[in-house]
C-alpha positions as CSV (number, residue, x, y, z in Angstrom):
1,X,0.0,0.0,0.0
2,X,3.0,2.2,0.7
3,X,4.4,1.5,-2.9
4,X,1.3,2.7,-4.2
5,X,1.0,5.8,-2.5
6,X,4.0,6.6,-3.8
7,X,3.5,5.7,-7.4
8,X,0.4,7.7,-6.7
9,X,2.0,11.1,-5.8
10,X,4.8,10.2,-8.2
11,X,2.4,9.9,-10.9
12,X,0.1,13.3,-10.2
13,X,2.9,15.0,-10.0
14,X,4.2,13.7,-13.1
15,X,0.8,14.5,-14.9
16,X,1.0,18.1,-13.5
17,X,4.6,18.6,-14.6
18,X,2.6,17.9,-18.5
19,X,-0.4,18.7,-17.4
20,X,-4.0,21.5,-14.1
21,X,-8.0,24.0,-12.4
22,X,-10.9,26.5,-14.1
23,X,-12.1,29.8,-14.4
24,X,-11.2,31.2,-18.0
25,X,-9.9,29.7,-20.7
26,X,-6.8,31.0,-22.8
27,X,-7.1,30.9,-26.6
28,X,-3.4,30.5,-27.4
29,X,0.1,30.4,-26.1
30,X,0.4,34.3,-25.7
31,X,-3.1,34.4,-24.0
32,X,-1.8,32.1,-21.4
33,X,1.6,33.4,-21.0
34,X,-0.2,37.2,-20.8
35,X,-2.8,35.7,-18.0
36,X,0.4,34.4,-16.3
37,X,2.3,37.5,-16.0
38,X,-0.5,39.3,-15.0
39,X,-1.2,37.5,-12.3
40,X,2.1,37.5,-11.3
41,X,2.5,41.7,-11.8
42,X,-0.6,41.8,-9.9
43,X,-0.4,39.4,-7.0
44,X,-3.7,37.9,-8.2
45,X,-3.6,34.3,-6.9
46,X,-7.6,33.8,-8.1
47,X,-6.3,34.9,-11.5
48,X,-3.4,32.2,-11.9
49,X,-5.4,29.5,-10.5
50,X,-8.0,30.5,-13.3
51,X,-5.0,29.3,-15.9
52,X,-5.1,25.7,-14.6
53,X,-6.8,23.0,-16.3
54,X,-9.7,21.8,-14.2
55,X,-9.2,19.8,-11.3
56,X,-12.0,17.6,-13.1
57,X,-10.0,17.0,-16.4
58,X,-6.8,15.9,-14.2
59,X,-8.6,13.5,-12.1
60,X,-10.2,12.0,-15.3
61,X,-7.0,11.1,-17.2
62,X,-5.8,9.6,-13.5
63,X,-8.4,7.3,-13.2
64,X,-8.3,7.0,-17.1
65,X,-4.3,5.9,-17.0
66,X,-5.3,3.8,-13.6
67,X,-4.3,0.3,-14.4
68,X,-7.2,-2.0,-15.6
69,X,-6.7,-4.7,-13.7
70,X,-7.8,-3.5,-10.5
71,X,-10.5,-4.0,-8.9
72,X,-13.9,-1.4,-8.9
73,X,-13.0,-0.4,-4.8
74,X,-8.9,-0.4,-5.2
75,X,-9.7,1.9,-7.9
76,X,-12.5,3.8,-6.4
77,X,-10.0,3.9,-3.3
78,X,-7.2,5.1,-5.4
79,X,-9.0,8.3,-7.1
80,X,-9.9,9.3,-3.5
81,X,-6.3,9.6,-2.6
82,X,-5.5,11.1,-6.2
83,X,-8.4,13.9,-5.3
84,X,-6.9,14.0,-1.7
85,X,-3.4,14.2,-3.2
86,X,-4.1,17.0,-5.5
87,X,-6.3,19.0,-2.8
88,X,-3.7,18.6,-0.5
89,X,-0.1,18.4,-2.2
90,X,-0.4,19.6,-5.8
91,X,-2.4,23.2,-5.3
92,X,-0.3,24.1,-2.4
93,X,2.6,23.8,-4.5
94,X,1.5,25.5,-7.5
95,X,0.4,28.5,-4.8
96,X,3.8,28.6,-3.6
97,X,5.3,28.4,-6.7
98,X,3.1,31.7,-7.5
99,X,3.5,33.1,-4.6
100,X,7.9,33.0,-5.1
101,X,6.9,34.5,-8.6
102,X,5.4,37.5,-7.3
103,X,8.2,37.8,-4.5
104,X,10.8,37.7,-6.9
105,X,9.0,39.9,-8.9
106,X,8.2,42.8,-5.9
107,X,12.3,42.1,-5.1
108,X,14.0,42.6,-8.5
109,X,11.3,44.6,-10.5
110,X,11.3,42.4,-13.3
111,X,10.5,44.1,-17.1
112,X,7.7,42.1,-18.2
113,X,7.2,43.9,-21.9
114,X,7.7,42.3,-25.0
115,X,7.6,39.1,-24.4
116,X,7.8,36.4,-27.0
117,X,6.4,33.2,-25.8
118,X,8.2,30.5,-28.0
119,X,7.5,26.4,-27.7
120,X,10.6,24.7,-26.5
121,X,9.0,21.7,-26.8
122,X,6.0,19.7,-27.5
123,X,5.4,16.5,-25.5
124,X,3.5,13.3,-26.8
125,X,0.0,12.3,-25.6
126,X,-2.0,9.5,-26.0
127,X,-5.4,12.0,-26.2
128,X,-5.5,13.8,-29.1
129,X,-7.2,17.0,-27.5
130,X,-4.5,16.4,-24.9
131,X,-1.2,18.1,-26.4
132,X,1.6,19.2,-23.7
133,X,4.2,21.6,-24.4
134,X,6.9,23.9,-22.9
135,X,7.2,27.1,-23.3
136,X,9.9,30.0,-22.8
137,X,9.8,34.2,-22.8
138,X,13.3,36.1,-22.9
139,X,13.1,39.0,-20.3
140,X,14.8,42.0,-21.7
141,X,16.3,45.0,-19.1
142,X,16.1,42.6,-15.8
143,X,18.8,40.6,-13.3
144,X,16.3,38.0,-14.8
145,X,16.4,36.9,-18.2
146,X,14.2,33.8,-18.8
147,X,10.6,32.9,-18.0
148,X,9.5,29.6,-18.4
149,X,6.6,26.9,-17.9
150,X,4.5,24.1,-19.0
151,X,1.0,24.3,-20.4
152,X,-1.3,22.4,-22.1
153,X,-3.5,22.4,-24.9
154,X,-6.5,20.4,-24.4
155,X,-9.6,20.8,-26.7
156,X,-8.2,23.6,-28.4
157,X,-8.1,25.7,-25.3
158,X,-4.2,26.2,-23.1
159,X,-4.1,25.7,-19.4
160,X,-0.8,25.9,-17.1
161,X,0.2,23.0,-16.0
162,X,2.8,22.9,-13.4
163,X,5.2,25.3,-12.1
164,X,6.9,28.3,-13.9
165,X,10.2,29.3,-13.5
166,X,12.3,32.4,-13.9
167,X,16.1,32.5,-14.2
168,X,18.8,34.4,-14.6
169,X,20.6,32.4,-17.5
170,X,19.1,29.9,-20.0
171,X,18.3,26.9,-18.6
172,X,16.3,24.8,-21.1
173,X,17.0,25.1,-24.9
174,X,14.7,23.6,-27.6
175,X,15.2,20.7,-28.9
176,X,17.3,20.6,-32.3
């Protein structure tokens, strides 16, 4: 039971990483990246949160890439502790993670204009209205030069799905 609890966390935090919660919906990369730094810029936690994909969509491709051969309560029991998990574990982290954001944005002023959102990569998917990717902004005239994070697409709409990132050098390069 241990092991799986494990695999468990392992795995929604895995799905998070390339895949998240809903309020609005962002029509393309640059609409997501903008809702993003805006949220950010304006400390406005309901606003980022609003980004995620829905808490509804996650648990469905859990319990949809639960293995088949357990049984109907193992696998009832196990999308409790997924729901658990991702109340519990998953949005606290993705709050902290905005929360350091906006710090290290109040600290160093960051320059948030012109940005350039550019995919670094695009990740496979067994759903075809599923389609993860990464995604990078230079920051010009900052200590901070780099803004990254992962999003989805799914059914033609992008959500966040993970933590973002800013750093001072590059740290992720696309793929050749």
């Amino acid at each position: 039971m241990q092991n799986e609890k494990k695999v468990l966390i392992t795995t929604l935090i895995s799905l998070f990483f390339f895949s998240n919660f809903i309020y609005s919906q962002s029509k393309s990369k640059e609409d997501l990246g903008n809702l993003l730094v805006e949220s950010i810029v304006s400390n406005d936690i309901n606003s980022f949160k609003s980004a995620l994909l829905p808490k509804k969509v996650v648990l469905e491709f859990q319990e949809n890439n639960t293995p088949e051969n357990k049984g109907k309560e193992e696998r009832d029991s196990l999308m409790i502790q997924q729901e658990v998990a991702y109340d519990q574990l998953v949005m606290p982290q993705l709050e902290q993670n905005f929360l350091d954001l906006v710090k290290l944005n109040e600290t160093y002023e960051i320059d948030w204009n012109q940005l350039k959102f550019v995919l670094l990569y695009k990740g496979s998917s067994k759903d075809e209205q599923y389609v993860p990717f990464f995604i990078h902004s230079k920051l010009n005239n900052s200590d901070f030069n780099h803004f990254y994070f992962g999003a989805v697409r799914y059914k033609g709409a992008w959500y966040l799905t993970g933590d973002m990132e800013i750093t001072k050098d590059e740290k992720y390069a696309p793929y050749d």
